[in-house]
TINU-601581 format. One record per residue (C-alpha): z, x, y; residue in three letters; residue number from 1. Coordinates in Angstrom, 3 decimals. Layout:
BEGIN
c3/c1/c2/r/k
Z/X/Y/ALA/NUM .
...
***
This chain:
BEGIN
c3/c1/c2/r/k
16.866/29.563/29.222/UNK/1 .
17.322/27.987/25.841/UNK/2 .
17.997/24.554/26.719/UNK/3 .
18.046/22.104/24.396/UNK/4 .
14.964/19.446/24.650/UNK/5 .
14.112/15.671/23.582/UNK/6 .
10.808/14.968/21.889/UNK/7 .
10.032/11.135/23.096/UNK/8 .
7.032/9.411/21.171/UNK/9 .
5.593/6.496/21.349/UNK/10 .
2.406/5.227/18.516/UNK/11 .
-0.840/3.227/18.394/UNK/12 .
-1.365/2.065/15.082/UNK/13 .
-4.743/0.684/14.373/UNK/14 .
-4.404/-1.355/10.521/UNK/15 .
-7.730/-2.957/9.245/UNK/16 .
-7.051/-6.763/7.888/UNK/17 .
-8.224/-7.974/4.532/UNK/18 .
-9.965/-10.120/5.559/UNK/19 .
-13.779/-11.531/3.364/UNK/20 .
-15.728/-10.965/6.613/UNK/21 .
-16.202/-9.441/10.095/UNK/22 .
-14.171/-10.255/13.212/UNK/23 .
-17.527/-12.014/14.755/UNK/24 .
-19.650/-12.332/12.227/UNK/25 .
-20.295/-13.345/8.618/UNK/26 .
-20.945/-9.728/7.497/UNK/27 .
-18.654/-8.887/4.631/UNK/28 .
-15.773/-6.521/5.628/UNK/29 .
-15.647/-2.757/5.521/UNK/30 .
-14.741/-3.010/1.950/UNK/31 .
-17.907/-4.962/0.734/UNK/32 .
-20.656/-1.955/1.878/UNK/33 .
-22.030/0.316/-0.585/UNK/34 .
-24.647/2.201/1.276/UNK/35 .
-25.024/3.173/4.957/UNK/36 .
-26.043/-0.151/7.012/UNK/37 .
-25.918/-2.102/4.426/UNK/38 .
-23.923/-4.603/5.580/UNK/39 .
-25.231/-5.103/8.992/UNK/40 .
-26.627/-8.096/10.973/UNK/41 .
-27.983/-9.081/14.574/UNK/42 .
-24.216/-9.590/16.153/UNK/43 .
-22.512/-6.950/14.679/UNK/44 .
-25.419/-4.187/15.721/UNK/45 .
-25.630/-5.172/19.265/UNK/46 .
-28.881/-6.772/19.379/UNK/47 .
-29.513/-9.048/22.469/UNK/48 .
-28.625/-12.465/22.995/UNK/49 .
-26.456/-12.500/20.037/UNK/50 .
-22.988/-14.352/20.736/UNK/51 .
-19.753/-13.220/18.820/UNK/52 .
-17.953/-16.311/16.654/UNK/53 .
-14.008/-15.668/15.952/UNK/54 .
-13.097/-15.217/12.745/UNK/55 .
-9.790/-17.428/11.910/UNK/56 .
-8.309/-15.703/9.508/UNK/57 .
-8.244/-12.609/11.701/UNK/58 .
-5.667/-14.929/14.136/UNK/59 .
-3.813/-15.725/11.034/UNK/60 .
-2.880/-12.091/9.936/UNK/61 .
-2.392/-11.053/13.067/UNK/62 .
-0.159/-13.824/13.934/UNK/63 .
1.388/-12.859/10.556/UNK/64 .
2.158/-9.235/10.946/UNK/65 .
3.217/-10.521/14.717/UNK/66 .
6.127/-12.351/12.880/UNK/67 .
6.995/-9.837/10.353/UNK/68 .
7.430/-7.210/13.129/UNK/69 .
9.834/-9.921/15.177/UNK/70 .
7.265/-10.623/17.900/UNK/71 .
6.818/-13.098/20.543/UNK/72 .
3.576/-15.326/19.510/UNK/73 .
1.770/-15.947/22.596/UNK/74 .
0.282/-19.299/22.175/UNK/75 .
-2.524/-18.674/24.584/UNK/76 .
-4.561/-15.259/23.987/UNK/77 .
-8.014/-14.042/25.353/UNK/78 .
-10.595/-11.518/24.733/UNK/79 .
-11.204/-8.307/27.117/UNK/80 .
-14.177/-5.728/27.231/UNK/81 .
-13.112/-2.251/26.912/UNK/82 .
-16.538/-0.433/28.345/UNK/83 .
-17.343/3.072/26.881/UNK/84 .
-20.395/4.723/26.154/UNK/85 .
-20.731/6.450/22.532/UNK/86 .
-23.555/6.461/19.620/UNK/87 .
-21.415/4.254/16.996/UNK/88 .
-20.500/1.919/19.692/UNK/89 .
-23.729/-0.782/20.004/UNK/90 .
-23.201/-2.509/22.799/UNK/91 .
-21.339/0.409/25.061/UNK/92 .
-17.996/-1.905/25.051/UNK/93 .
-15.258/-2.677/22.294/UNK/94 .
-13.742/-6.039/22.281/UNK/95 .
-10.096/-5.838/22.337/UNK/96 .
-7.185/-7.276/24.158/UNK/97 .
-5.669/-6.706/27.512/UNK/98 .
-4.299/-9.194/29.510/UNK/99 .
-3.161/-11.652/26.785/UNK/100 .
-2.308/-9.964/23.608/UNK/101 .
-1.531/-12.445/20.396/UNK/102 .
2.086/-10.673/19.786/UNK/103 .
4.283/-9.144/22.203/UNK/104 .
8.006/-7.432/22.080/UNK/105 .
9.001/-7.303/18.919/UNK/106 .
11.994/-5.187/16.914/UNK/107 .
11.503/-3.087/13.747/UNK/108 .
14.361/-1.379/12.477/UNK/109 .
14.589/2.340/10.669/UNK/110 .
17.084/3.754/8.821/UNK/111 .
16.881/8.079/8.306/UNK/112 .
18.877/10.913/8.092/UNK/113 .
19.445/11.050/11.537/UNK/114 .
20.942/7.440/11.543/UNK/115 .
19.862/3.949/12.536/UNK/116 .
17.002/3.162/15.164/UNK/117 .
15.520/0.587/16.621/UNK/118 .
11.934/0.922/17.739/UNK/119 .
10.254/-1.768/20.235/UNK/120 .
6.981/-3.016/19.635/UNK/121 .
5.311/-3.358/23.339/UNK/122 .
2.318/-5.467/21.570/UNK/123 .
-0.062/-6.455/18.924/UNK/124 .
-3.486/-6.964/19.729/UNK/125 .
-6.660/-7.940/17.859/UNK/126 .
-10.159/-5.831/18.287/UNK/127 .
-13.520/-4.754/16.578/UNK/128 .
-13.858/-1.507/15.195/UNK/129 .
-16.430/0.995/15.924/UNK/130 .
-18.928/2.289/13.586/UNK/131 .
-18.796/6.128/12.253/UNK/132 .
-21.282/9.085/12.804/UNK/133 .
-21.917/10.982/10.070/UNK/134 .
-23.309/14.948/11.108/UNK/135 .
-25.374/16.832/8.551/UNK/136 .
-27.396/19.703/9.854/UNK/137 .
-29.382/19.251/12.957/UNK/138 .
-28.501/15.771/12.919/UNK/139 .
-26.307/12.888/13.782/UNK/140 .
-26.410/9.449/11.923/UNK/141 .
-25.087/6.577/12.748/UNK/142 .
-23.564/3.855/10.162/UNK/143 .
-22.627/0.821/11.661/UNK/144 .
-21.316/-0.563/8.530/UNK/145 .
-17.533/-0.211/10.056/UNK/146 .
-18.621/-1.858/13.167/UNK/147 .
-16.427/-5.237/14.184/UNK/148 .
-14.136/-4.881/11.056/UNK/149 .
-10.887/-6.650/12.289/UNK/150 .
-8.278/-4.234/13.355/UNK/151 .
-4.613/-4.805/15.024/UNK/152 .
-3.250/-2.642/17.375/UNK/153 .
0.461/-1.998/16.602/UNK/154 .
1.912/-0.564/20.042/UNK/155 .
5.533/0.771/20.231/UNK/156 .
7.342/1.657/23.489/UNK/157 .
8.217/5.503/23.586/UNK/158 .
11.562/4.603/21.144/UNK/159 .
10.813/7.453/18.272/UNK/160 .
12.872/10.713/18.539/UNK/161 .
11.431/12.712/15.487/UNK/162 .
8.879/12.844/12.995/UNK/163 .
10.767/11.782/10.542/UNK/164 .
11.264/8.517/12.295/UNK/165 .
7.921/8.323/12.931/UNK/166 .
6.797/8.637/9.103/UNK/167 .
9.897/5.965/7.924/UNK/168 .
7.919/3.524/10.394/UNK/169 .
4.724/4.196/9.296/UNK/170 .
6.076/3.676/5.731/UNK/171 .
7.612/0.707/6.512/UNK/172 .
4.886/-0.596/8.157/UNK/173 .
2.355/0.012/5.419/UNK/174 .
4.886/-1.206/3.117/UNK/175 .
5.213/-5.092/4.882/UNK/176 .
1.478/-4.886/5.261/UNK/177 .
0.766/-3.841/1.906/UNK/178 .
3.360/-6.790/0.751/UNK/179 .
2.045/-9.702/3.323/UNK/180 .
-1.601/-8.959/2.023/UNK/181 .
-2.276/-7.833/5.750/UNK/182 .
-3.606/-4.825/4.888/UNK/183 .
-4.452/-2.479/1.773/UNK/184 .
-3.714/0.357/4.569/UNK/185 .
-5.510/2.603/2.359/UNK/186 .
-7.099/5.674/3.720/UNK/187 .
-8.928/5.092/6.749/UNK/188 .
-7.597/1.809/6.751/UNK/189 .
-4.616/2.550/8.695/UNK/190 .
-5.085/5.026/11.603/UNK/191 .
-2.714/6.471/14.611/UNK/192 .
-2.804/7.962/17.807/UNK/193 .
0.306/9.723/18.389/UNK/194 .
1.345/9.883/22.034/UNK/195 .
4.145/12.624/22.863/UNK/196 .
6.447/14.579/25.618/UNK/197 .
9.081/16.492/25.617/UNK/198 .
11.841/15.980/28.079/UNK/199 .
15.336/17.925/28.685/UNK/200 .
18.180/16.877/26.417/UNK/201 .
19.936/14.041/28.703/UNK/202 .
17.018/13.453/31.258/UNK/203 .
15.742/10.100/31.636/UNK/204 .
12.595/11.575/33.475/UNK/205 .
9.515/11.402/30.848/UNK/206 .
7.460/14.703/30.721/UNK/207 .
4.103/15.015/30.583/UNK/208 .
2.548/12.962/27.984/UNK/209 .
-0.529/14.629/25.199/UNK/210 .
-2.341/11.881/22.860/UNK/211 .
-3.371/13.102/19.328/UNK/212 .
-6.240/10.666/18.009/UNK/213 .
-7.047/9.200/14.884/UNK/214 .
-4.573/10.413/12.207/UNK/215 .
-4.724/8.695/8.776/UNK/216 .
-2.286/11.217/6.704/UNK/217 .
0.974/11.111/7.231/UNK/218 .
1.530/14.539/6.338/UNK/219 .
-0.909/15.430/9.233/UNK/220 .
0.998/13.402/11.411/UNK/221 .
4.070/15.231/10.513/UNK/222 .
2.919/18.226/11.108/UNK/223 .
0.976/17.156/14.183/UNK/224 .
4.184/16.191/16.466/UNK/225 .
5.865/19.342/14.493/UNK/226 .
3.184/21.981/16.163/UNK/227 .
2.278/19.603/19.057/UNK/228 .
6.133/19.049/20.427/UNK/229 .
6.963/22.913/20.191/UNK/230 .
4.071/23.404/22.354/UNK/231 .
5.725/21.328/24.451/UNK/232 .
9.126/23.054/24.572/UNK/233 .
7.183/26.645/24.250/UNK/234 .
5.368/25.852/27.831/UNK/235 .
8.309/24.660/29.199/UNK/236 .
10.839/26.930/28.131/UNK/237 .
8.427/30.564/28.443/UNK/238 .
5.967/28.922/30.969/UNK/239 .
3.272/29.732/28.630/UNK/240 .
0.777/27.272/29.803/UNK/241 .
0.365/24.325/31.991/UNK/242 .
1.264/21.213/29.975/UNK/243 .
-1.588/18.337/31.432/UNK/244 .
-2.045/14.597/30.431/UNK/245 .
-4.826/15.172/27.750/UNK/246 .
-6.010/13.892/24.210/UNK/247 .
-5.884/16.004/21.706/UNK/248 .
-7.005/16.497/18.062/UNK/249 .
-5.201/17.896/15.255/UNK/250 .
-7.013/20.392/13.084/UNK/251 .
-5.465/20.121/9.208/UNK/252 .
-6.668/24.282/8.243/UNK/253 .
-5.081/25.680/10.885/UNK/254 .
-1.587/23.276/11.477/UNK/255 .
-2.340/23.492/15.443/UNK/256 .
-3.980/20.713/18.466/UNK/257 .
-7.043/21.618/20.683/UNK/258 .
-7.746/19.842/23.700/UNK/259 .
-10.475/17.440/23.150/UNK/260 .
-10.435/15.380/27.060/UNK/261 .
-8.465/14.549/29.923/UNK/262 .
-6.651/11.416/29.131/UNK/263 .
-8.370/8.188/29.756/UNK/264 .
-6.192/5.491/32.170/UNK/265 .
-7.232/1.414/31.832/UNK/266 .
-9.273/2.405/35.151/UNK/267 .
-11.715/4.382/33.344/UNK/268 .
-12.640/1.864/30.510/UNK/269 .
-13.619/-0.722/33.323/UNK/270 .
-11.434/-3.812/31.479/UNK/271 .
-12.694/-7.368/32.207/UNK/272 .
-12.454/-11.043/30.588/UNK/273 .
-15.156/-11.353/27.200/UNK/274 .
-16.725/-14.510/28.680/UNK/275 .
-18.598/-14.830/25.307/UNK/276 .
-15.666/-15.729/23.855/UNK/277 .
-13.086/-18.965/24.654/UNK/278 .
-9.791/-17.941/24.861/UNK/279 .
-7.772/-19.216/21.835/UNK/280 .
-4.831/-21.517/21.644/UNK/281 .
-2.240/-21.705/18.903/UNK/282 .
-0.849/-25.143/18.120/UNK/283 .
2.567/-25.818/16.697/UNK/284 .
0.929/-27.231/14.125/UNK/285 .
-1.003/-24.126/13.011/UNK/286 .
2.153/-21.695/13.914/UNK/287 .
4.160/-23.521/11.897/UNK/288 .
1.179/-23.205/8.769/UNK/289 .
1.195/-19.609/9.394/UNK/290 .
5.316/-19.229/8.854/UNK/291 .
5.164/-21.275/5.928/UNK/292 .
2.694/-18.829/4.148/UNK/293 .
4.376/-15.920/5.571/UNK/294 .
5.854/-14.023/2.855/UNK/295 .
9.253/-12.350/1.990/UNK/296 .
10.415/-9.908/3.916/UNK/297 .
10.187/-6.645/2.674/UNK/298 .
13.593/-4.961/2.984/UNK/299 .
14.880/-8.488/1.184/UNK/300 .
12.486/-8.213/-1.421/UNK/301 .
13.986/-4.748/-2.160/UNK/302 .
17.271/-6.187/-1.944/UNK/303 .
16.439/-8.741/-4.911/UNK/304 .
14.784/-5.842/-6.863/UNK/305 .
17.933/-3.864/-6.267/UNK/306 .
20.566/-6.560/-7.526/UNK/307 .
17.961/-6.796/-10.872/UNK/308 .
18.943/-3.565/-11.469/UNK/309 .
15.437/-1.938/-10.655/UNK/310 .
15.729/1.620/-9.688/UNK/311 .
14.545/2.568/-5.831/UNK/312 .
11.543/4.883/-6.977/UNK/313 .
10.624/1.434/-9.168/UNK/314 .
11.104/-0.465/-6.047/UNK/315 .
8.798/2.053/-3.722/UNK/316 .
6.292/1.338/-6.268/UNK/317 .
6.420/-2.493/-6.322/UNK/318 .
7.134/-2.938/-3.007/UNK/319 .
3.522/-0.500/-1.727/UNK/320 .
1.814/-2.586/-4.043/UNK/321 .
1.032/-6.430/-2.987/UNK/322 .
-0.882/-7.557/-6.582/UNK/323 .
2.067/-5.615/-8.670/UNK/324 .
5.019/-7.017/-6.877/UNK/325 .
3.166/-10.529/-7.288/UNK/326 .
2.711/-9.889/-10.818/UNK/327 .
6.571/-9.059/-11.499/UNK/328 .
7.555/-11.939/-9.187/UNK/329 .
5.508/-14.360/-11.685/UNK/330 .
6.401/-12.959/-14.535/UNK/331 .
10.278/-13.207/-14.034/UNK/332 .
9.310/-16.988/-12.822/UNK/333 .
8.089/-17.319/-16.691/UNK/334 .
11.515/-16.350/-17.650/UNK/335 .
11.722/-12.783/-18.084/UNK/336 .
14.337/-10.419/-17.466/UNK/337 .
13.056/-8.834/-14.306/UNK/338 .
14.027/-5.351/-14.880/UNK/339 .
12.419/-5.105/-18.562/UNK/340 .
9.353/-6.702/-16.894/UNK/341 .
9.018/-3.603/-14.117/UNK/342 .
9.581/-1.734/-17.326/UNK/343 .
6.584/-2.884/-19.064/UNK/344 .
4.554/-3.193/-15.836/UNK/345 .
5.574/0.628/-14.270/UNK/346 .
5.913/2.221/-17.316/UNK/347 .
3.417/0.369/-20.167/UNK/348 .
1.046/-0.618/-18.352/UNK/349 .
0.583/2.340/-15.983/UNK/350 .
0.217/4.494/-18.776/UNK/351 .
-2.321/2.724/-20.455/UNK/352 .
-4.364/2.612/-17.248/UNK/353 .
-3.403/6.188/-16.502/UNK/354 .
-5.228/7.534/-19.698/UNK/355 .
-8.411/5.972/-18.616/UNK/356 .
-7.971/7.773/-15.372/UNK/357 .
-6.773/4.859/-13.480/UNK/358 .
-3.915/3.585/-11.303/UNK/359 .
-1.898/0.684/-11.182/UNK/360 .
-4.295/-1.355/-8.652/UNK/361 .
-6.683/-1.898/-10.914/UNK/362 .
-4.357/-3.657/-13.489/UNK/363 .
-6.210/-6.456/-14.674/UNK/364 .
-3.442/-8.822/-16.637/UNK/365 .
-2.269/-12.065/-15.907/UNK/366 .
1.325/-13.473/-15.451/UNK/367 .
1.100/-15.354/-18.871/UNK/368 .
-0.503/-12.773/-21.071/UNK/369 .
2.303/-10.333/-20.196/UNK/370 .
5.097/-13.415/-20.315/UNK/371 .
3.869/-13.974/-23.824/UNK/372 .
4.040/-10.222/-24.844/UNK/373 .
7.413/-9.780/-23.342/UNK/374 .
9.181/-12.732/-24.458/UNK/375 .
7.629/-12.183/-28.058/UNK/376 .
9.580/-8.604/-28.047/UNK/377 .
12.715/-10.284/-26.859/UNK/378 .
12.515/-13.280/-29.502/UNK/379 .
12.505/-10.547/-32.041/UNK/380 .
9.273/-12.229/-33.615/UNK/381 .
7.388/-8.748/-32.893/UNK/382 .
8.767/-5.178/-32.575/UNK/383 .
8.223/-3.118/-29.251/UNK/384 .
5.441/-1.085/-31.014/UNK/385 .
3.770/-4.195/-31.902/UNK/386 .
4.203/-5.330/-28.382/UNK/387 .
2.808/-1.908/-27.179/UNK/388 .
-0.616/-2.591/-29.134/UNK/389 .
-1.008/-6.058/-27.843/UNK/390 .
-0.764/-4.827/-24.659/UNK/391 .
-3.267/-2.267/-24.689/UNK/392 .
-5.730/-4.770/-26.217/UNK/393 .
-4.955/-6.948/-23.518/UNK/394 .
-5.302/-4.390/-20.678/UNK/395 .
-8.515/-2.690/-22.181/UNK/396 .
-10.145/-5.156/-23.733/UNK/397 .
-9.014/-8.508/-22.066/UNK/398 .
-7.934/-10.024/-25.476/UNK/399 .
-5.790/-13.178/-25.740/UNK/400 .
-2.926/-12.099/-26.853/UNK/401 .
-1.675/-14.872/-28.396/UNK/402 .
-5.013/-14.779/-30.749/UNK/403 .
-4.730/-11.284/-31.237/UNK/404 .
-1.081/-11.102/-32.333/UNK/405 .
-2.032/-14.190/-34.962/UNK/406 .
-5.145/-11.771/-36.025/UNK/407 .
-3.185/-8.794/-36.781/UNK/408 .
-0.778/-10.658/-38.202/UNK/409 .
2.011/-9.214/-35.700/UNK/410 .
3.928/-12.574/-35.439/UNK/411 .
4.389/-12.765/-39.258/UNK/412 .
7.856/-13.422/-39.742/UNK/413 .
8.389/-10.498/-42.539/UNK/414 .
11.375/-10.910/-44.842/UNK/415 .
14.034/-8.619/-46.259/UNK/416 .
12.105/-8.610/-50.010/UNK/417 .
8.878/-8.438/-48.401/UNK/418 .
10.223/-5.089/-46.389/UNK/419 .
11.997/-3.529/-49.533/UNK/420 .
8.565/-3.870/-51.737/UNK/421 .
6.836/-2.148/-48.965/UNK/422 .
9.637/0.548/-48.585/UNK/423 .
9.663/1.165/-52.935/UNK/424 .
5.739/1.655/-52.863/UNK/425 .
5.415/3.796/-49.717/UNK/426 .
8.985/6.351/-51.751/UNK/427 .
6.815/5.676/-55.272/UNK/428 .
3.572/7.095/-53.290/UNK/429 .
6.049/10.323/-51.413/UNK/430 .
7.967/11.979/-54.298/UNK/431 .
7.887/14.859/-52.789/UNK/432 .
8.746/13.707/-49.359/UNK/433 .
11.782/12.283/-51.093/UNK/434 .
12.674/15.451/-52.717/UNK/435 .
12.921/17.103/-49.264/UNK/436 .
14.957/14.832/-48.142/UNK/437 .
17.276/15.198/-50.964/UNK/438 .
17.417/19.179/-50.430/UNK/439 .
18.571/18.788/-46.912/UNK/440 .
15.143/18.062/-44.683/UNK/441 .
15.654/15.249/-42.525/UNK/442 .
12.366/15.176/-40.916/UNK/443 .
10.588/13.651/-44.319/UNK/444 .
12.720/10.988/-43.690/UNK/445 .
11.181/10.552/-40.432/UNK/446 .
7.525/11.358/-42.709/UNK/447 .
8.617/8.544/-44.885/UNK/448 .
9.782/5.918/-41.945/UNK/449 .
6.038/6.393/-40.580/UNK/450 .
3.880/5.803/-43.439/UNK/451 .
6.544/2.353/-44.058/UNK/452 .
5.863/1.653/-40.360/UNK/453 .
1.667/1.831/-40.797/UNK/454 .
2.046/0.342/-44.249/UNK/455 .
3.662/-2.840/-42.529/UNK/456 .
1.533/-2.983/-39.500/UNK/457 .
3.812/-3.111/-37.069/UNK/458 .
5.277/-6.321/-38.268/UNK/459 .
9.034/-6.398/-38.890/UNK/460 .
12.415/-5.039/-37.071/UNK/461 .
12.811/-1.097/-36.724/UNK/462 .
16.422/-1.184/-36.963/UNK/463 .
16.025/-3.410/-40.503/UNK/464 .
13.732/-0.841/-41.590/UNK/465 .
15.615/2.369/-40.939/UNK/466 .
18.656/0.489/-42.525/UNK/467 .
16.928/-0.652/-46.015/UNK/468 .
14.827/2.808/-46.089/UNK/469 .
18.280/4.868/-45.117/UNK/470 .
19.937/3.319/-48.069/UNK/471 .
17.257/3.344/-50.549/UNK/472 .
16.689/7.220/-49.994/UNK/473 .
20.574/7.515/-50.502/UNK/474 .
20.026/5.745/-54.063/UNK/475 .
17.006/8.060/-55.120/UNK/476 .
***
């Protein structure tokens, strides 16, 4: 036949908030367990006659991403019980929302290679996670450490055409998230169900729709719609197999879906009001608190990052990272250059964290101790190299900088005569360094330059240096 065909998705994108503690209780979030059941109480295990109490900070980010994805706040939203029965699910029910969902049609826009979209959000609603079962042998365990951390559900309507759109939102998403301090969205943290048909090219008719749960890598998910949409246009092209309304999982090893269960309809999960739980109204008085806090946008961010003259990779970096962005921000508030500052931050720092294994997360500088580095390397009143040691004192050992630049004497303002007696004892102690310069080999001048460089600690301008010790081996 070989007709052309249209792959229609639409996503479920389940992001767990930063938030200190549990959606209902006062158990720390997912985050703050170390050991299986660890961090555990009464409420969040099910146990009976224990009432769930809203967390308000859960409203807050949710209300937040609500507005960053263009959304309708609905100032009155309730609580539903989703009833299912399964081992890492206490109380056989999930509460999540139905019939009045905090955020509803909103607008995100994509840019790829296959042009502009726009993708509708259908709705944002709060909900408790489940726990996790862990299999080992014989056996099944049960860790309930995950259960009621605060998700949102990010629902689109069926507006994505490709996987590559699908990935730019997902990247854009985790990027605003990552920014508004929503959401680490690390691994785990941000999960999707990918809902998918295939439809002839120019039909308006939707086919018949597969779910594939519970993707965190978006290379999986890439690959998922890749394998999962051909099978699509395979069965309907060849007649290969019956395509039925199912869920399905995606197995990494072998690139391909398997059928897991029919697909479940709102019917099946019983839905009804949470009458533990009073529905909750949002003033104009606390919307308005919420947009106040809410913070830049992320595509104008880049935009100011941009007209800095920060490269794009630079910006990917700063922009995925919340605590690094806020760093730079503060840092160019203290007056510095903002592109120098990435500089130091991107380049400097990350290398100094990256030969202790690390990454850039677990920086650990302030604002001021970098100001203070930066702006002594622009004054001119230490070199960069002296800079570069202050800074790895500072990131490794959490060293004033101010007090450790007096203590090795960086900031000593050195003068011409005090340079040139350096210089003449460091050629007195390298005759023979000097004598292979003068027959032609001009790396003991670079020999030379070194041992001047130790000799002086850092302290003094390079480009003085090379100048007095160029002209000085030109006398010899």
């Amino acid at each position: 036949m070989n007709m052309k065909y249209e792959i229609v998705i639409g996503l479920e994108t389940h992001v767990e908030l930063s938030t200190e503690s549990k959606i209902f209780c006062s158990c720390g979030g997912h985050s703050a367990s170390n050991e299986p059941n660890d961090c555990v109480c009464p409420a969040c295990s099910g146990m009976p006659g224990m009432l769930p109490v809203m967390n308000k900070r859960v409203v807050e980010l949710a209300v937040t991403a609500g507005l960053m994805l263009n959304c309708n706040i609905n100032r009155y939203t309730t609580f539903d019980k989703k009833n299912y029965y399964y081992p890492d699910l206490p109380c056989a029910y999930q509460i999540t929302q139905l019939n009045h969902p905090i955020c509803t049609d909103g607008l995100v826009s994509l840019k790829t290679s296959q042009g502009a979209r726009d993708i509708r959000i259908k709705q944002i609603h709060m909900e408790e996670d489940a726990g996790k079962l862990v299999h080992g042998g014989n056996y099944s365990y049960v860790d309930f450490n995950r259960t009621s951390v605060p998700l949102i559900e990010i629902v689109t309507q069926p507006d994505f055409r490709s996987a590559e759109e699908v990935v730019t939102y997902l990247n854009k998403l985790k990027a605003m998230f990552r920014s508004g301090g929503i959401s680490e969205c690390e691994e785990g943290a941000m999960r999707c169900d990918v809902n998918i048909s295939v439809r002839p090219e120019g039909s308006t008719e939707f086919g018949v729709r597969t779910e594939i749960k519970n993707m965190s890598s978006f290379d999986a998910i890439e690959k998922a719609i890749q394998y999962e949409s051909q099978r699509h246009i395979d069965a309907l092209e060849y007649e290969l197999e019956e395509l039925v309304q199912e869920t399905r999982r995606f197995d990494d090893a072998s690139g391909k879906t398997f059928a897991m269960r029919n697909k479940e309809t709102e019917a099946d999960y019983r839905y009804f009001p949470d009458a533990n739980l009073m529905p909750i109204v949002i003033s104009d008085e606390w919307l308005e608190q919420i947009k106040a806090n809410k913070p830049e946008e992320v595509d104008e961010k880049a935009r100011l990052y941009r007209e800095a003259g920060i490269s794009d990779k630079e910006i990917d970096m700063l922009i995925g990272n919340n605590k690094i962005s806020k760093l730079l921000d503060d840092v160019v508030d203290a007056g510095c250059n903002a592109k120098d500052a990435a500089a130091w931050i991107l380049t400097d720092c990350a290398g100094i964290l990256r030969k202790d294994g690390k990454s850039l997360a677990e920086l650990e500088i302030t604002a001021e101790q970098l100001s203070y580095v930066i702006k002594m390397v622009d004054a001119g009143n230490i070199n960069r190299g002296a800079g570069k040691k202050i800074l790895i004192a500072v990131v490794e050992q959490g060293v004033d900088p101010e007090a450790y630049c007096k203590e090795q004497g960086f900031d000593a303002k050195v003068d011409t005569a005090m340079i040139e007696s350096v210089i003449d004892k460091v050629l007195d102690q390298s005759a023979q360094a000097v004598e292979d310069f003068k027959n032609g080999k001009t790396k003991a001048a670079q020999a030379i330059f070194g041992a001047c460089m130790r000799e002086l600690k850092g302290a003094g301008d390079v480009a003085i240096i090379k100048e007095i010790l160029d002209k000085k081996l030109n006398e010899r």
